[in-house]
C-alpha positions as a Markdown table, in Angstrom:
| # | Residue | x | y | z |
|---|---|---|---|---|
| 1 | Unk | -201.6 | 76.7 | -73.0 |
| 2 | Unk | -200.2 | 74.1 | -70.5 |
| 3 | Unk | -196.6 | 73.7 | -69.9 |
| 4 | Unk | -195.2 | 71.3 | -71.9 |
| 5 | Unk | -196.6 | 73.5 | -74.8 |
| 6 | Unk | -195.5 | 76.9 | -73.5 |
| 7 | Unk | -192.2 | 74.8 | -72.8 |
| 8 | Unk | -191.9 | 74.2 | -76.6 |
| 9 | Unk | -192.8 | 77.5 | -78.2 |
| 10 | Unk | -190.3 | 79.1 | -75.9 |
| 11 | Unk | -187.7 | 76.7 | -76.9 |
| 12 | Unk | -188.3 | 77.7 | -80.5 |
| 13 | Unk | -188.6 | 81.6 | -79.4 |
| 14 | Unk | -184.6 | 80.2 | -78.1 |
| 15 | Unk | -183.9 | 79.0 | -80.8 |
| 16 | Unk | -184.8 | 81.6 | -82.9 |
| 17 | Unk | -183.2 | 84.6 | -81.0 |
| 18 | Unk | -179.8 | 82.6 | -81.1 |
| 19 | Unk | -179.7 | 81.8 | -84.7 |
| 20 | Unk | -180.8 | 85.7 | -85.6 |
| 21 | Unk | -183.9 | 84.8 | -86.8 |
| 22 | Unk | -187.5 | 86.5 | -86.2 |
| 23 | Unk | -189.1 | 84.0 | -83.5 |
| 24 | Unk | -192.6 | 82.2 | -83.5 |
| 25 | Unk | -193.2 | 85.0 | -80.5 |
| 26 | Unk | -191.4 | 87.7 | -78.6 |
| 27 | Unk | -189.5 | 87.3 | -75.5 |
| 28 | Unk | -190.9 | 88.7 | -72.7 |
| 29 | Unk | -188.6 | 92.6 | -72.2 |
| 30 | Unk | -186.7 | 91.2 | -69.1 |
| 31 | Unk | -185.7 | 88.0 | -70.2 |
| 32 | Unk | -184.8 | 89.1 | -73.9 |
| 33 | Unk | -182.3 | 92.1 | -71.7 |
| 34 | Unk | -180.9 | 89.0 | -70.1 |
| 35 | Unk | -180.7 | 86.6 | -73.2 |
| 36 | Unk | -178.6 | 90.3 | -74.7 |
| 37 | Unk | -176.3 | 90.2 | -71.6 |
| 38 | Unk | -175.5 | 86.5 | -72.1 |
| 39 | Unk | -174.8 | 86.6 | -75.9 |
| 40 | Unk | -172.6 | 89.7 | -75.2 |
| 41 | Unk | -171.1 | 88.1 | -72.0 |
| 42 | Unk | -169.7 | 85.3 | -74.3 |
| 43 | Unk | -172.1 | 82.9 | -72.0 |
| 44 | Unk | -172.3 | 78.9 | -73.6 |
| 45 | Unk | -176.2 | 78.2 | -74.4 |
| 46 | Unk | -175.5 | 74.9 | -74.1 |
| 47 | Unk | -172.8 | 74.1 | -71.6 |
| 48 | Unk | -173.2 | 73.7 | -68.1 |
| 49 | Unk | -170.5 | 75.9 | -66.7 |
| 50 | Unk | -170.1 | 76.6 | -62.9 |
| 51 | Unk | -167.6 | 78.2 | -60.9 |
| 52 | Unk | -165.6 | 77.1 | -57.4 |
| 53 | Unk | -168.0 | 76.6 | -54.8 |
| 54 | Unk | -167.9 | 78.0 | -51.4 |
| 55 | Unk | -165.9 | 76.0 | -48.8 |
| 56 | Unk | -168.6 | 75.3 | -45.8 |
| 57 | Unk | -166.0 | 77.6 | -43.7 |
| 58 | Unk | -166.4 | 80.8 | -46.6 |
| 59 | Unk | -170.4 | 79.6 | -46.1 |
| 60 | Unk | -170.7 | 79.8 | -42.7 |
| 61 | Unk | -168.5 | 83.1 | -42.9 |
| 62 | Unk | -171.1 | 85.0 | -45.4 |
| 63 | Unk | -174.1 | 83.4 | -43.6 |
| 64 | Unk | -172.9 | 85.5 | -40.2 |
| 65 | Unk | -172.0 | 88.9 | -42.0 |
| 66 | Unk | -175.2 | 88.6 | -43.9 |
| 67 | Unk | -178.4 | 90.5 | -43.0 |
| 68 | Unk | -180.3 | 87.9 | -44.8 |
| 69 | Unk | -179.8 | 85.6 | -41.5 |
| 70 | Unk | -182.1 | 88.1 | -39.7 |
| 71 | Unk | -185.1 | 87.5 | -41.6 |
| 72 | Unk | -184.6 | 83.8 | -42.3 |
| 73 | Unk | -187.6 | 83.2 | -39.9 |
| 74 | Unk | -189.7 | 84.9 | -42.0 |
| 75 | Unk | -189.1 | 83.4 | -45.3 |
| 76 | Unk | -189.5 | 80.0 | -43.6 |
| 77 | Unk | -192.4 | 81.0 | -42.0 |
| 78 | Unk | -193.9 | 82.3 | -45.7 |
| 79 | Unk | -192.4 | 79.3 | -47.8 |
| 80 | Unk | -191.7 | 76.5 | -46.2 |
| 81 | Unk | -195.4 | 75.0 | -45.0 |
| 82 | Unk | -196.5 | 74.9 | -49.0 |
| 83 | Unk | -193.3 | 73.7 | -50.8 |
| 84 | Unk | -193.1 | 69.9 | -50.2 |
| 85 | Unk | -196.6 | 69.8 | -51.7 |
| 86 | Unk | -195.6 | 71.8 | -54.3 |
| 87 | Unk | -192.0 | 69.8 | -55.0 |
| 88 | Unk | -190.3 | 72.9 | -54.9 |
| 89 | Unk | -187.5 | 74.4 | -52.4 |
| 90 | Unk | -186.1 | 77.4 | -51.5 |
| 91 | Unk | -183.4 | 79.1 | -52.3 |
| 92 | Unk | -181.8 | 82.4 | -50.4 |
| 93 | Unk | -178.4 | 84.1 | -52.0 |
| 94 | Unk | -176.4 | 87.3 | -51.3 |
| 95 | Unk | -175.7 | 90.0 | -53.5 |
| 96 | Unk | -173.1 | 88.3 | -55.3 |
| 97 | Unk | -175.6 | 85.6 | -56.4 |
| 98 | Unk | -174.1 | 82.8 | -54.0 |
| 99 | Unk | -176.6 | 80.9 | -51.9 |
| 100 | Unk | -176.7 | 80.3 | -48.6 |
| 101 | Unk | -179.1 | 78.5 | -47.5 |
| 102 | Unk | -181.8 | 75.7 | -49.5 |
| 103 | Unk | -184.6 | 73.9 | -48.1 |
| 104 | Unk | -187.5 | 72.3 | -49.2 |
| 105 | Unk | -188.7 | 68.8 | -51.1 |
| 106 | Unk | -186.0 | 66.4 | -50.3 |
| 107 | Unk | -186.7 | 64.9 | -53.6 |
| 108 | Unk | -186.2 | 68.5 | -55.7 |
| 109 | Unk | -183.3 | 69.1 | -53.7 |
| 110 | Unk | -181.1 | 66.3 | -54.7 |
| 111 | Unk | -182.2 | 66.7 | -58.2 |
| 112 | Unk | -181.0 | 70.3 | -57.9 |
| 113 | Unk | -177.6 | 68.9 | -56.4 |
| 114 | Unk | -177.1 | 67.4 | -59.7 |
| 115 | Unk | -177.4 | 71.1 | -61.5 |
| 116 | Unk | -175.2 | 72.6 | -59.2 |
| 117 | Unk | -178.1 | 74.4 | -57.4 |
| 118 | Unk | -176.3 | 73.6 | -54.1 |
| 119 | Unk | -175.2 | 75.8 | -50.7 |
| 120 | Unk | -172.2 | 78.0 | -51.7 |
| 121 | Unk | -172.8 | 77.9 | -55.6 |
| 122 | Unk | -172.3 | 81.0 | -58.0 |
| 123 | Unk | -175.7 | 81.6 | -59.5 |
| 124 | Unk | -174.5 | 84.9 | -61.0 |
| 125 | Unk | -176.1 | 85.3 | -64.6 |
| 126 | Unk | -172.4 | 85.4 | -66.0 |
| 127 | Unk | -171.9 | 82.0 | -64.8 |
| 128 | Unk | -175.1 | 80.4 | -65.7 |
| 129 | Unk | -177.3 | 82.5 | -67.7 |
| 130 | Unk | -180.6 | 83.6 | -66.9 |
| 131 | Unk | -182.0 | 82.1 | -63.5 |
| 132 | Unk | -184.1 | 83.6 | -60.9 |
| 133 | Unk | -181.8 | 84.5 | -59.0 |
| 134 | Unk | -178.8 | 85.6 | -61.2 |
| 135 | Unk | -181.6 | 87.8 | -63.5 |
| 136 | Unk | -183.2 | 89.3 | -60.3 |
| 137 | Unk | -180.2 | 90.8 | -58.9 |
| 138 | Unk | -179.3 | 92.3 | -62.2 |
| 139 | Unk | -182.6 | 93.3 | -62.9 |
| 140 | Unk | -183.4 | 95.0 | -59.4 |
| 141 | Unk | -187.2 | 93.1 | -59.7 |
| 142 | Unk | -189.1 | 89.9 | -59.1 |
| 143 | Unk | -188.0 | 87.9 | -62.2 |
| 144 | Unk | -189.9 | 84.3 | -63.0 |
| 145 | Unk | -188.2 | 82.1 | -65.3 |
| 146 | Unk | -189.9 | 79.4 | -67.2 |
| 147 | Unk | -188.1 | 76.1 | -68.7 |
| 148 | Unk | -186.5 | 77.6 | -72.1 |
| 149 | Unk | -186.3 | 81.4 | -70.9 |
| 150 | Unk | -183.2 | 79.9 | -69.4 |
| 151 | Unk | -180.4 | 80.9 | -71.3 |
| 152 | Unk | -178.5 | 77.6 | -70.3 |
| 153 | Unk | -180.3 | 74.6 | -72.3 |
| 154 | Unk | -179.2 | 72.2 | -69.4 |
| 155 | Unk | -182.0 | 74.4 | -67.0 |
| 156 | Unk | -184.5 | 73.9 | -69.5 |
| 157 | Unk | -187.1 | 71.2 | -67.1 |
| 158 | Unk | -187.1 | 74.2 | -64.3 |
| 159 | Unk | -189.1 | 76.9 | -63.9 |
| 160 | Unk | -188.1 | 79.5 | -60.8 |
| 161 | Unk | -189.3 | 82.4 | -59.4 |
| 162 | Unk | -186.7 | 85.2 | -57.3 |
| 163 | Unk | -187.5 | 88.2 | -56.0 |
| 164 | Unk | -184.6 | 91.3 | -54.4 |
| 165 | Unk | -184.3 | 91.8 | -51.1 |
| 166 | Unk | -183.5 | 95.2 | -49.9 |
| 167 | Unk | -181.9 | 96.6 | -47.0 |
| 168 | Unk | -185.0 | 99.7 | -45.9 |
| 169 | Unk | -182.4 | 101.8 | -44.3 |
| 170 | Unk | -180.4 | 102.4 | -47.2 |
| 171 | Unk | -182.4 | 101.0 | -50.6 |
| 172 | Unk | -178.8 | 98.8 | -50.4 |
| 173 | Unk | -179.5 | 95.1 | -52.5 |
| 174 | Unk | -179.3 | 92.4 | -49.9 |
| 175 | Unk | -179.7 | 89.6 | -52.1 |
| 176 | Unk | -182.3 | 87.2 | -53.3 |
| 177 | Unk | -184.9 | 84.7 | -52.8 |
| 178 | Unk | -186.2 | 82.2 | -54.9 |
| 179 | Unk | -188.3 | 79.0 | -55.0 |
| 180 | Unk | -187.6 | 76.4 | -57.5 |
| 181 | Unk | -188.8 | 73.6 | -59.1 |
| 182 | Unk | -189.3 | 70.9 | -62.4 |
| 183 | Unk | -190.6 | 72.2 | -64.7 |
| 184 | Unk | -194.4 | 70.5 | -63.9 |
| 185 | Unk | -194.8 | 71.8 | -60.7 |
| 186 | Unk | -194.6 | 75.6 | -62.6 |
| 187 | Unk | -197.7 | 77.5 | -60.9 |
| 188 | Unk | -198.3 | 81.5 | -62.2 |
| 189 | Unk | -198.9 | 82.5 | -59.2 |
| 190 | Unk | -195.4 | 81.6 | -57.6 |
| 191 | Unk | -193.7 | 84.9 | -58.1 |
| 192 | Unk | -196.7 | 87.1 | -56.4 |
| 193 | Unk | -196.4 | 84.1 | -53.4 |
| 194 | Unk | -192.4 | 84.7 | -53.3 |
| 195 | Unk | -192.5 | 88.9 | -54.1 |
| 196 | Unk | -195.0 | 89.0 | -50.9 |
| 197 | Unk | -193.2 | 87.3 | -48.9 |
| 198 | Unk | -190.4 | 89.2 | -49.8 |
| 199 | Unk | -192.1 | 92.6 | -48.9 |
| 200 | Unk | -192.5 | 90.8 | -45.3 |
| 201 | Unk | -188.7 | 90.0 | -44.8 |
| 202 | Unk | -188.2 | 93.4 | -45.9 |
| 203 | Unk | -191.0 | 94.8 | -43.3 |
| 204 | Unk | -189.3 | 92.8 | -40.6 |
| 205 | Unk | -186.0 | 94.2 | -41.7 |
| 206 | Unk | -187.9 | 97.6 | -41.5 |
| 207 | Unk | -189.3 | 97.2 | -37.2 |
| 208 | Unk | -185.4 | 96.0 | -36.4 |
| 209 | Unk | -184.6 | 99.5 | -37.7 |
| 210 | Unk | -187.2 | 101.7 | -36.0 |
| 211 | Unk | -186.4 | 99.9 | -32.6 |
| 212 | Unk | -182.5 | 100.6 | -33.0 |
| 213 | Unk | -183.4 | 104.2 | -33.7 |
| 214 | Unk | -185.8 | 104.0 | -30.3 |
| 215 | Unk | -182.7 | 103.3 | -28.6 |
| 216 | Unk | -180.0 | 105.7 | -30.1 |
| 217 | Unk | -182.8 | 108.0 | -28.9 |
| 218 | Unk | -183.2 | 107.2 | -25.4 |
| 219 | Unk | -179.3 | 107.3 | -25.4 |
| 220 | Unk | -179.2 | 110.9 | -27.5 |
| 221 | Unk | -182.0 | 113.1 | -25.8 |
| 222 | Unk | -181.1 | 113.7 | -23.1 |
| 223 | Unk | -177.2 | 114.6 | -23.8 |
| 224 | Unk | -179.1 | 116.5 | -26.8 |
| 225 | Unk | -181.3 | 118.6 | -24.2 |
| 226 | Unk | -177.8 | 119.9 | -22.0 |
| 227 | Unk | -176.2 | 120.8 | -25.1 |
| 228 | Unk | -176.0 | 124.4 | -27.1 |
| 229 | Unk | -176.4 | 125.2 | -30.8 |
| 230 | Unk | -177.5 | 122.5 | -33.7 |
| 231 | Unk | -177.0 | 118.7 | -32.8 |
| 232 | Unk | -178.4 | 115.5 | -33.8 |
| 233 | Unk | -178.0 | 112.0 | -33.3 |
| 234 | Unk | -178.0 | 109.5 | -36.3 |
| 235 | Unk | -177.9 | 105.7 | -37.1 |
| 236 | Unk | -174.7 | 104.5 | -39.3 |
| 237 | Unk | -177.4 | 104.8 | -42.3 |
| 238 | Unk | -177.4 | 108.8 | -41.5 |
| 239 | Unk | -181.1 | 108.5 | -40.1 |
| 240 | Unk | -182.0 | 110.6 | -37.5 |
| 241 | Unk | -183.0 | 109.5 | -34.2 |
| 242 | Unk | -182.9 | 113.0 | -32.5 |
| 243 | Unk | -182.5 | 116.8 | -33.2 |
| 244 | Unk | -182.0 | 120.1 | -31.5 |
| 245 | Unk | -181.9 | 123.3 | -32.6 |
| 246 | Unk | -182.2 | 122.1 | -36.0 |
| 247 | Unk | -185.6 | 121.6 | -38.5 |
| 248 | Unk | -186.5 | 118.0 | -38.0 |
| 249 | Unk | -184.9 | 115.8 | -41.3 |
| 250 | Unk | -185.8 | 112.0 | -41.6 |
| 251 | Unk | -182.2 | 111.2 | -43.0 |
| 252 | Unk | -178.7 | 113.2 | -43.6 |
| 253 | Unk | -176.4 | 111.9 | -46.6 |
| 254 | Unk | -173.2 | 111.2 | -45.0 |
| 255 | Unk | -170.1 | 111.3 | -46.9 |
| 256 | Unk | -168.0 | 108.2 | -47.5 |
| 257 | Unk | -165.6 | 107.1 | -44.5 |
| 258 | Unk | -167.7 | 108.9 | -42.4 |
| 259 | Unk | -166.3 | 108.8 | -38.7 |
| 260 | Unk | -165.8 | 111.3 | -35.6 |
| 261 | Unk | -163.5 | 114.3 | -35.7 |
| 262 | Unk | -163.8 | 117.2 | -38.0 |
| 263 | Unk | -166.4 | 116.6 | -40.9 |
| 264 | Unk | -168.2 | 118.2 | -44.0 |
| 265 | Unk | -171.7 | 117.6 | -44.5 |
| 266 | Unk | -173.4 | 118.3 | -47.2 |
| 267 | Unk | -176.7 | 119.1 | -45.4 |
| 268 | Unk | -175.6 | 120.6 | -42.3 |
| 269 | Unk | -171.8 | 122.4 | -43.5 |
| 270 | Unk | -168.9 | 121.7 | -40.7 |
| 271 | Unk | -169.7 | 119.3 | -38.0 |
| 272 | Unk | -167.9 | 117.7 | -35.2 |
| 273 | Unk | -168.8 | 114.4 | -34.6 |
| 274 | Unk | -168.6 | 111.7 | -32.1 |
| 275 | Unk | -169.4 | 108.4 | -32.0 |
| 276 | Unk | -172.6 | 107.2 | -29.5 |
| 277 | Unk | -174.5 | 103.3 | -29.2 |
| 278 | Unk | -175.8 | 102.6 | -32.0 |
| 279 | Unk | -174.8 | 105.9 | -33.9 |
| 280 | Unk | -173.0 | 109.1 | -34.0 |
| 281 | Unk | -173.9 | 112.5 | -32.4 |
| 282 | Unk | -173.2 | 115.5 | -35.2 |
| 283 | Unk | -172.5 | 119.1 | -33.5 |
| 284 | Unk | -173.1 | 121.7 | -36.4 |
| 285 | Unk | -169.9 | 124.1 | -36.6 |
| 286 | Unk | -170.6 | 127.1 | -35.7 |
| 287 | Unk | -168.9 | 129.3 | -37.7 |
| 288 | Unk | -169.3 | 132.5 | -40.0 |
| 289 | Unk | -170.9 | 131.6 | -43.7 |
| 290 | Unk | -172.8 | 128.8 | -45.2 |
| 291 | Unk | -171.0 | 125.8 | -46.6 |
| 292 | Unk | -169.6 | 126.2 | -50.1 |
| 293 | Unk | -172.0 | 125.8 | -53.1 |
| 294 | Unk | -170.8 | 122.2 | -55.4 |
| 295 | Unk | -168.7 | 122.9 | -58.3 |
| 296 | Unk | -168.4 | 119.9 | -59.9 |
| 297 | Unk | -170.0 | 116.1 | -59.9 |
| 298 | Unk | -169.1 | 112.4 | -61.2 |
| 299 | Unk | -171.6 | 110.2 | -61.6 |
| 300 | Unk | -170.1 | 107.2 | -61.7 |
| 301 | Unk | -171.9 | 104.4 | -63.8 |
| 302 | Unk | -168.9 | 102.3 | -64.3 |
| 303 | Unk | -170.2 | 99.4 | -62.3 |
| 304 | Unk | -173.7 | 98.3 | -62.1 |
| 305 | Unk | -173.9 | 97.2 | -58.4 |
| 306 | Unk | -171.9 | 100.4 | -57.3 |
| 307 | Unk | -174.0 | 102.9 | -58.9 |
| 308 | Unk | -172.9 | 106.6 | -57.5 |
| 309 | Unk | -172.8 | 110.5 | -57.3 |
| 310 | Unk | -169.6 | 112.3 | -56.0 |
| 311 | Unk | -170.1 | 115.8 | -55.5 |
| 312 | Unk | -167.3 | 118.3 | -55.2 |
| 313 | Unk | -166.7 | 122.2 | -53.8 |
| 314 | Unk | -164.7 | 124.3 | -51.9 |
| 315 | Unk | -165.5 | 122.4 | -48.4 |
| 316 | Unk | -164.5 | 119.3 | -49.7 |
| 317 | Unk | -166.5 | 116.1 | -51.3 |
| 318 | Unk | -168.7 | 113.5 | -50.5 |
| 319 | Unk | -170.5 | 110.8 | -52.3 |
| 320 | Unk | -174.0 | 108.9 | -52.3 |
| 321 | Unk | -175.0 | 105.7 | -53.3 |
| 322 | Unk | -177.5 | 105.8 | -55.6 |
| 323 | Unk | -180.3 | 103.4 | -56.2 |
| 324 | Unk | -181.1 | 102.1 | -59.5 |
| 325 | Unk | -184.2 | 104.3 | -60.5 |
| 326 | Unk | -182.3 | 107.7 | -59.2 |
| 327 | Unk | -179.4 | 106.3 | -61.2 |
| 328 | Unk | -181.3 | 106.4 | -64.2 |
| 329 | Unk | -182.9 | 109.9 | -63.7 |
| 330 | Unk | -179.6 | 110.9 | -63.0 |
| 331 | Unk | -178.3 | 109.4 | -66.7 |
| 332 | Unk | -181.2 | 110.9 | -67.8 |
| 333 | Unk | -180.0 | 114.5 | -66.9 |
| 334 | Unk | -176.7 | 114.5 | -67.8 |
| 335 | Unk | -177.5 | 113.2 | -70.8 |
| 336 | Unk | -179.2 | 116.2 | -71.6 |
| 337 | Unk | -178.0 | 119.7 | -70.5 |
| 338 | Unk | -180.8 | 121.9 | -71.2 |
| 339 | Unk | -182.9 | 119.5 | -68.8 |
| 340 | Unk | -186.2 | 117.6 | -69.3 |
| 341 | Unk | -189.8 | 118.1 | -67.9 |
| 342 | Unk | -191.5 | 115.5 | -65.8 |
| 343 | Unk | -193.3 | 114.1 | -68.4 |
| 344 | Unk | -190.4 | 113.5 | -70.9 |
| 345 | Unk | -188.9 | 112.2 | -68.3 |
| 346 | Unk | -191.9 | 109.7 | -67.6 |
| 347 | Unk | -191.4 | 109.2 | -71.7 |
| 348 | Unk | -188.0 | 108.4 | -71.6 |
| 349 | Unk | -188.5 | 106.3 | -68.0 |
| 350 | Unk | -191.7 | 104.3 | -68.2 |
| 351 | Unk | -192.7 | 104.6 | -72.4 |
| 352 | Unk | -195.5 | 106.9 | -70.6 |
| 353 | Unk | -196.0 | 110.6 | -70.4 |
| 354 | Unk | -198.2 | 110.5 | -67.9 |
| 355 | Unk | -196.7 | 109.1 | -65.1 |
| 356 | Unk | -195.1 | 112.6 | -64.0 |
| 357 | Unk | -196.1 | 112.1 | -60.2 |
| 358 | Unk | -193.4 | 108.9 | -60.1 |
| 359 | Unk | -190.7 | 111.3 | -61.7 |
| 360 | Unk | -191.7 | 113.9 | -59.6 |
| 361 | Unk | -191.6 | 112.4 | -56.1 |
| 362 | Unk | -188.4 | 110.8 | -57.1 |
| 363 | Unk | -186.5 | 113.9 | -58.0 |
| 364 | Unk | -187.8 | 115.3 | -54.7 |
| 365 | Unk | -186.1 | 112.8 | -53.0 |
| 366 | Unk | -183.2 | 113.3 | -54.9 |
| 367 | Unk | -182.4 | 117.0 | -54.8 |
| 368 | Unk | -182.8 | 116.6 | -51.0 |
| 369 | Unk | -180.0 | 114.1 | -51.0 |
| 370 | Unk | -177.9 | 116.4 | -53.8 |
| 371 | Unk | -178.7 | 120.1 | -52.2 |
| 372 | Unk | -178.2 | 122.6 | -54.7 |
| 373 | Unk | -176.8 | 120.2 | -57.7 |
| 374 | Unk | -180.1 | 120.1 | -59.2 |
| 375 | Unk | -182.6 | 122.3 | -59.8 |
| 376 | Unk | -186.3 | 122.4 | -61.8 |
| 377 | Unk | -188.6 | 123.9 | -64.4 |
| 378 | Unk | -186.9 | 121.6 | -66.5 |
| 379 | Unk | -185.5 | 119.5 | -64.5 |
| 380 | Unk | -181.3 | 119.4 | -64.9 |
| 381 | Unk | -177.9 | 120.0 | -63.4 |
| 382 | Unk | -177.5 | 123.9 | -62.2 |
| 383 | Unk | -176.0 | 125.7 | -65.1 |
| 384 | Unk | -172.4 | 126.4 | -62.7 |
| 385 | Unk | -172.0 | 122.7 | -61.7 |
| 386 | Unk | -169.8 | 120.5 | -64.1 |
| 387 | Unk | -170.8 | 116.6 | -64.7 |
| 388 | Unk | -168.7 | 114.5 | -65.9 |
| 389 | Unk | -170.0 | 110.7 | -66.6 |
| 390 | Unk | -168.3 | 107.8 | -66.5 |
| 391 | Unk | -169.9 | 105.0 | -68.4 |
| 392 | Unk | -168.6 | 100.8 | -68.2 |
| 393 | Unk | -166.1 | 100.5 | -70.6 |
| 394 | Unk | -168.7 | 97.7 | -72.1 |
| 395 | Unk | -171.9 | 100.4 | -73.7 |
| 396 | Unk | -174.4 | 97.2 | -73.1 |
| 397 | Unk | -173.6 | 97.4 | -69.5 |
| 398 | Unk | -174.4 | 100.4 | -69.1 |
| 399 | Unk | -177.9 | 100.4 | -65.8 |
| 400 | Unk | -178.0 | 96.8 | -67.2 |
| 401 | Unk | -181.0 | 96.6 | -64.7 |
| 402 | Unk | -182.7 | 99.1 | -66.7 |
| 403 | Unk | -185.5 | 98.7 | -68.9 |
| 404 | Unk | -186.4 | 102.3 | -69.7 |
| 405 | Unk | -186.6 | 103.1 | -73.9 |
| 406 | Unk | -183.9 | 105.6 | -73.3 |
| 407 | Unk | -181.6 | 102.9 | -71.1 |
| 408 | Unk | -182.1 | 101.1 | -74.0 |
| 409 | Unk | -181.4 | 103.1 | -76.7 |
| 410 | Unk | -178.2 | 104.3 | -75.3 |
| 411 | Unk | -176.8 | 100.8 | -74.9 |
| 412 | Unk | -178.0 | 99.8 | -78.5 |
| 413 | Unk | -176.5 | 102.8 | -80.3 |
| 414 | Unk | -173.6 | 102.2 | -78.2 |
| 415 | Unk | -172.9 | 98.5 | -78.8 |
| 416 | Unk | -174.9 | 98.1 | -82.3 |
| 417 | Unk | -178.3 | 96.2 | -83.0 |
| 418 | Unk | -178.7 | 92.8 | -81.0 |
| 419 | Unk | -180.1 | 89.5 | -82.6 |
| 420 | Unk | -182.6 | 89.6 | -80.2 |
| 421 | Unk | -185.6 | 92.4 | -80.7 |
């Protein structure tokens, strides 16, 4: 099929999920999620709507607090040689959908002026429906969007391809980039080219970190060596540059407004702490006893791009961010009480009982984040540890990244049958 004809049977497919009628073929899963969102989200099919764009000042202010500058080299390096010939340019946002920087074609880029593709626009997916950008930072993947998978009819004669970019220190979304172009120039191959050279920004992201940890070590050893009891040095991200007296850890949770003086830990109890270059030196407390057992936690749903745990005992609180996969597990537990195995789990995750060693590795990562909150054999919440979960006051918000059966359940028997299947 060539593109003007995949171009029309996805207008009809369009067509047909906004009338409520059974289309000539089925959406692909992420863009019929996204055509849901838009319907629900009161979103105009057929009206160019933008918001205020940036001022170049508000630009140039995001551009310098953004750890999407660092890496620009790379995408440049990955994108820019092929796109003229291609008539497409690139596109890099923040988490908040607006972009910051656009290069490519000359040509392409004044006819994306005219769409309000432009430096310091609001590609969010409320604005303007389904887009490579807006639907990959919702969707927390590489998304490709072809001429009529766009919700917005006026983006019909593009086709674009975005892909997340994550912070490695923390699994924290960065923002996106994408490479756009008419609808002509559409190659299937674009969103492997873009998703790779994603992976490299995020590598490149990944060495920056390992050499600031060399350095809070050179800095922490040796004050480490002259001091007695537990200690160890950390980045702000809680990873650990240097131990003593302590089993080696590769990261510690730390709580929110984390800073020196007196603090609880979760992993290490009482600790003193003290700021160094580049990090924070954590004394364990020495005192009689191990740090209370939780009591209680939220997991707090409420807002998709703030997804977290907050667990509570007798020494206090703390929370941790959670990424979107552990928030689903985590949904997936409190949901149900008496707990799940790892391949109900995979069922209820994936549409796949057998991928058990996914769940698995996961949940190991988890309960060392969460210390005694959870425990196995099923999987679930320890029976003296009360959850309490607080869903978005919309049900068909709820993980809207999500595309696991039981995600999707709970949002449809929550907010009722869609038009779309």
């Amino acid at each position: 099929m060539d593109a003007r004809e995949a171009a029309r049977l996805l207008k009809g497919v369009r067509a047909a999920a906004l009338a409520g009628d059974r289309p000539p073929a089925e959406p692909r899963p992420e863009i019929a999620e996204s055509w849901r969102r838009m319907l629900a989200g009161g979103v105009h099919p057929d009206r160019d709507a933008r918001s205020r764009m940036l001022s170049a000042a508000e630009t140039e202010e995001r551009r310098q607090v953004s750890p999407l500058r660092e890496i620009l080299p790379v995408l440049r390096e990955g994108l820019l040689p092929a796109l003229d010939a291609a008539l497409h340019i690139m596109v890099v946002a923040d988490a908040e959908g607006r972009l910051l920087w656009r290069e490519g074609a000359s040509s392409i880029l004044r006819k994306a002026d005219r769409l309000g593709f432009a430096v310091g626009a609001d590609w969010d997916e409320s604005v303007v429906g389904t887009n490579g950008v807006g639907t990959a930072l919702v969707a927390r993947q590489p998304v490709q969007v072809f001429s009529a998978e766009h919700f917005v009819s006026s983006h019909h004669d593009w086709t674009c391809a975005g892909a997340p970019v994550r912070d490695p220190r923390d699994g924290r979304l960065l923002g996106v980039v994408d490479v756009s172009g008419p609808l002509a120039t559409m190659h299937p191959a674009t969103l492997a080219w873009v998703s790779s050279v994603a992976r490299l920004a995020e590598r490149e992201l990944r060495i920056r970190h390992l050499e600031s940890l060399e350095r809070l070590r050179a800095v922490a050893s040796p004050l480490l060596a002259r001091l007695p009891g537990r200690a160890l040095a950390v980045d702000p991200q809680g990873w650990t540059a240097a131990v003593t007296g302590l089993a080696p850890t590769e990261r510690i949770a730390l709580p929110k407004g984390f800073g020196p003086g007196r603090v609880w830990v979760a992993q290490l109890g009482d600790c003193v702490v003290e700021p160094l270059p580049g990090g924070w030196l954590l004394r364990v407390a020495e005192v009689p006893g191990t740090a209370a057992a939780a009591s209680r936690v939220v997991l707090d749903l409420s807002r998709p791009g703030a997804l977290s745990a907050t667990v509570y005992g007798a020494a206090g609180s703390w929370s941790q961010e959670l990424s979107p996969r552990r928030a689903e597990l985590l949904f997936l537990l409190a949901e149900s009480p008496r707990g799940r195995s790892a391949a109900e789990l995979a069922a209820e995750l994936f549409g796949d009982a057998t991928r058990t060693v996914t769940v698995r590795a996961e949940l190991s990562r988890v309960r060392r984040h969460l210390g005694g909150v959870l425990t196995h054999r099923p999987y679930r919440f320890a029976d003296d540890v009360e959850v309490e979960l607080i869903r978005p006051g919309d049900p068909a918000a709820l993980l809207p990244h999500s595309t696991a059966p039981a995600v999707i359940r709970a949002r449809l028997g929550r907010a009722g049958a869609g038009v779309i299947p």
